[in-house]
N, C-alpha and C positions, 0 to 999 in steps of 0.2 A: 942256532943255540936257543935254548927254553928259557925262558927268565921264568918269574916268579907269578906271571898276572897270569901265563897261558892256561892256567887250570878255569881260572876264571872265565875265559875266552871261548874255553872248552864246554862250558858248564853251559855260556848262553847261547850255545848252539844245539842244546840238546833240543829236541822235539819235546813237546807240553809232560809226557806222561816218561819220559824217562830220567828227570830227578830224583824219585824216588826208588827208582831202580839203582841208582848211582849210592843213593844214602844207603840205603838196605846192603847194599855188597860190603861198602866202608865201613858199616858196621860187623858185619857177618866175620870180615877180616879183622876187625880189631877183639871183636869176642874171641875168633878162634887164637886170638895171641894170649889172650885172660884162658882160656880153658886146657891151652898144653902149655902153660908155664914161661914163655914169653913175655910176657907182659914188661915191658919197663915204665920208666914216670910217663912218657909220652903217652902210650897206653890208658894210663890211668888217669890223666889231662883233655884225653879226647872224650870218654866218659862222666867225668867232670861236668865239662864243658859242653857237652851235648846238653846232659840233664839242665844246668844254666840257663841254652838255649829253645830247647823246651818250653818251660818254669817261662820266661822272659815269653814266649809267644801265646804261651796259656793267660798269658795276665793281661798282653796286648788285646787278646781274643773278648776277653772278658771288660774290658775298659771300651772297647765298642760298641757294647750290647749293651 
């Protein structure tokens, strides 16, 4: 049975260079829910909250320079 962490589990196994391959799909799938009409709150919460997380590592970026 999957519980809740195994994505996490999942995530720190990837090899160096395929997180970003990970984020890029996640995202590619949550656009294509915004561009054929799809979209619910959830949708528009992950977009949110990307932008957030973003914004949050841009400033992290910038407070250590």
């Amino acid at each position: 049975m999957n519980t809740e962490n195994d994505p996490w589990d999942e995530l720190g196994s990837l090899d160096e260079d395929e997180p970003i391959h990970v984020l890029t799909k996640l995202y590619a799938m949550y656009d294509n829910d915004l561009t054929t009409g799809k979209a619910d709150n959830g949708t528009r919460l992950f977009f949110q909250r990307l932008h957030q997380a973003i914004e949050q590592s841009k400033e992290c970026n910038l407070n250590r320079r």
